[in-house]
N, C-alpha and C positions, 0 to 999 in steps of 0.2 A: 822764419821757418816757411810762411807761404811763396820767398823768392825759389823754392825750391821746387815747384810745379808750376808757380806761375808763369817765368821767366822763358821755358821750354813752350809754353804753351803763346807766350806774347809772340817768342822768331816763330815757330811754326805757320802763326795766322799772318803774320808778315811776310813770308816768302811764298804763302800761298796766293795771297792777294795779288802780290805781284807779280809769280809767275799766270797766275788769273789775268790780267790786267794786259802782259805782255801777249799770251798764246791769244785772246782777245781781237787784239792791233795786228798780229802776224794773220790772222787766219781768217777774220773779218774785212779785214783792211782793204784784202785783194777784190773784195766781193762790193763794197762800197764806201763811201766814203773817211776818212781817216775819223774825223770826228765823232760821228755817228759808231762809228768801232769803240770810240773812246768811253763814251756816251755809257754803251751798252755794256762794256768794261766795269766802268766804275760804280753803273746800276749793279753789280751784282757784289761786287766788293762792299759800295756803300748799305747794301740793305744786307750782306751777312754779318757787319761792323755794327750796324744801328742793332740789328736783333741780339747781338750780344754782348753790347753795353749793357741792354735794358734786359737782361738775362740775369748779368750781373750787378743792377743796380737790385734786380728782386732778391736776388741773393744776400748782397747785406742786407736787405731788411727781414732775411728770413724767411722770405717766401718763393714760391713756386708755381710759374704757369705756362700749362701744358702745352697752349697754343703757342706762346713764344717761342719755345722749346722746338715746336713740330716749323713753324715757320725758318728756326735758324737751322734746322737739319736742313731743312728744303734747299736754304742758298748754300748751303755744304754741298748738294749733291747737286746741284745747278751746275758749281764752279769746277766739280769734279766731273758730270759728265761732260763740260766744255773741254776738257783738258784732254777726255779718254776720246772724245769726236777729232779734236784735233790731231790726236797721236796717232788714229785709225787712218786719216789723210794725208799727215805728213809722210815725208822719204826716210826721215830716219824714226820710225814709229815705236821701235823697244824703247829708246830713249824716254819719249815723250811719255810712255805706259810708265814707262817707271817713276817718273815723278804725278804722276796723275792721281795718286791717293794720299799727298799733301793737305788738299783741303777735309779732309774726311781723319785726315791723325792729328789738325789740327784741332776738330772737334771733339775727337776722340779725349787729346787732352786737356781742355776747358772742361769738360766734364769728370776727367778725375782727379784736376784741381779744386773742382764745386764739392768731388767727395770727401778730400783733405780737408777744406772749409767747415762741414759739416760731423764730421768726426775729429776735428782737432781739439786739445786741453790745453787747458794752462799749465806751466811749467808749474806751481804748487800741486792742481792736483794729479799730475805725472807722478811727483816726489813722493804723493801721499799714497799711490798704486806702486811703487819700487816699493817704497815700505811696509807695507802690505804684504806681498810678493815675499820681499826677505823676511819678513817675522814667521811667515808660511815654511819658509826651507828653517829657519832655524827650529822650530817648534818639531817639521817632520826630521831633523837630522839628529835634535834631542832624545824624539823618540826612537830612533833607531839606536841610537847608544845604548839607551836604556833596555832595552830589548836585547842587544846584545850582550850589557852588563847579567842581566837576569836571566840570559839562557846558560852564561858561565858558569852562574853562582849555582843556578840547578845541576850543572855537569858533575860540579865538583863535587854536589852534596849528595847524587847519587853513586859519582863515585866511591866516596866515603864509606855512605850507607854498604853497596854492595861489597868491598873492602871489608869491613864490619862482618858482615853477617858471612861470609864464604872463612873470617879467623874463626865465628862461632861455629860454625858446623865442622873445621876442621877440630879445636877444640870436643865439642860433642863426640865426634867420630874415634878421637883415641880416648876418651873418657870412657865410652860402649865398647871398646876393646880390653882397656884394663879392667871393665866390670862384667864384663863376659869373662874375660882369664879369670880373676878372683870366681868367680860364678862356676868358671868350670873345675876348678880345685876344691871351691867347699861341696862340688856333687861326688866328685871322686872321693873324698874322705867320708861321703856319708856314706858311700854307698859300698865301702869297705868293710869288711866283716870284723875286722880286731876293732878299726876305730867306733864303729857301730856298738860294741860289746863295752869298750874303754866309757862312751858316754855315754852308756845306759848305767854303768855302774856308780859314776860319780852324779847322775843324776837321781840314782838309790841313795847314795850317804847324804844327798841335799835334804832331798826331799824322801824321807821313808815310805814304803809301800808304793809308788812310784815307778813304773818302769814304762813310761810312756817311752813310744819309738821317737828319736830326735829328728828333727827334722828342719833342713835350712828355711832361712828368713824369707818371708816373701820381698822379693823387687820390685818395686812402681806402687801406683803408677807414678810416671817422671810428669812435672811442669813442662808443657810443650811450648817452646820459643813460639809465637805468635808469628814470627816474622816469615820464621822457617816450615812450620806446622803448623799453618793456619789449617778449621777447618773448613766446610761448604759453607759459602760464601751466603748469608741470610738476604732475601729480597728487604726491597725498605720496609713492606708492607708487616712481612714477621719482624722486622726492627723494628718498626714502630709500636708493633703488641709487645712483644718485649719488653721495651722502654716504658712504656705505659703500664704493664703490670706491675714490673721492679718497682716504679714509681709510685705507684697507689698501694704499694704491699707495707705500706706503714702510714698514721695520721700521726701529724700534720704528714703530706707527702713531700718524700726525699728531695735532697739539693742532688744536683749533677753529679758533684763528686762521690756524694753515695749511694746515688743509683751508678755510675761508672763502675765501682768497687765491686758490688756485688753482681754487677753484670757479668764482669770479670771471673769472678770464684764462682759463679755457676758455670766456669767452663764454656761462654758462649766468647764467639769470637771477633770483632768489627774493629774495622779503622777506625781512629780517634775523630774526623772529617766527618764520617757517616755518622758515628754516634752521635755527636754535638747534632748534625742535623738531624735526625730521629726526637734527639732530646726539644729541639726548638719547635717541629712540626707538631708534638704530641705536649709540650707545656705551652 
């Protein structure tokens, strides 16, 4: 795995040195002696080579120093202003500019070989971060399922419910129609004169001395659907006096289901959710 940053970074410092070495002899050369070119060439090759050997020997040992680090920039940029002097005098100078920050990407990449070094793992615990990783998606992909399972299951069970209760009120609505007709026929017959007279008199041969005026049944009050005719909705606070009175209105005091019961026949109204928690907050 480290051929994979190293290998760029080994040609890089190779073709820099070289072309270091060569632009050196071309541009030196004319100035003074060939060797002394050479000399001053390879001083600058050999000490940007030695500082980053002993770069990299601190490296496998895990360590780091600053001075060495600041000295091998230095022959980086030695080598590279050699290269940008030379290309400012040469004839064909764009050429020369363009390879002239060689030495400076070869550092470039030594140093983010050093950072691969330094943030690489082992292939175990790579496998043990994938696996990781995957039990993370399947856990969040679980819960999306489920999430989705449980908003259907709610869908449906409201659809149901509202299903339900829109059959009850149509039910209720012609029940209140056929007990309004009946209602309004036994007013009409009362309110007739011969039937008035007819049951006053068979209400004489029952009951002697008797002539009380007849009069229809009273209606209601009806059991109001809870669902449909709830009434004003109780804060918790009177739920919980409530819950609390029902409950200490008998020794020993009542189980749930018999304060529910009687919550109930006093006509008071709460969801089955609220009351349990009323009940838990006040026992």
């Amino acid at each position: 795995m480290n051929a994979k940053t190293v290998l760029p970074a080994v040609a890089m410092t190779a073709v820099s040195m070289v072309l270091t070495l060569a632009v050196v002899m071309m541009w030196l050369g004319t100035a003074m002696p060939w060797p002394v070119a050479l000399v001053v060439g390879l001083g600058i090759d050999g000490g940007w080579l030695a500082t980053l050997a002993y770069e990299r020997r601190l490296a496998a040992q895990g360590d780091h120093s600053n001075a060495v680090t600041a000295v091998g920039w230095s022959f980086g940029l030695l080598a590279a202003g050699v290269l940008v002097a030379h290309a400012l005098t040469a004839e064909h100078s764009g050429a020369w500019l363009a390879v002239a920050w060689l030495p400076i990407a070869a550092k470039a990449l030594w140093l983010v070989h050093g950072l691969w070094e330094r943030t690489a793992l082992t292939p175990s615990a790579l496998g043990a971060i994938r696996g990781i990783q995957q039990e993370a998606r399947d856990e969040a992909a679980v819960a999306r399922a489920r999430l989705r399972a449980e908003a259907a299951t709610e869908e449906t069970r409201l659809t149901a419910v509202t299903q339900a209760g829109a059959r009850v009120a149509r039910v209720q609505a012609r029940t209140a129609d056929t007990l309004a007709g009946a209602w309004s026929t036994l007013e009409r017959a009362r309110a007739g004169e011969d039937t008035g007279r007819a049951l006053t008199s068979v209400t004489a041969r029952v009951t002697p001395g008797v002539t009380s005026r007849w009069d229809l049944p009273v209606w209601g009050p009806t059991e109001a659907v809870p669902a449909l005719d709830a009434g004003p909705a109780l804060t918790d606070a009177e739920l919980d006096a409530l819950v609390d009175s029902i409950r200490h209105s008998q020794t020993p005091a009542l189980s749930y289901r018999e304060m529910a019961v009687r919550f109930r026949a006093a006509g008071h109204s709460a969801s089955e959710v609220r009351l349990r928690s009323a009940w838990k907050r006040v026992a």
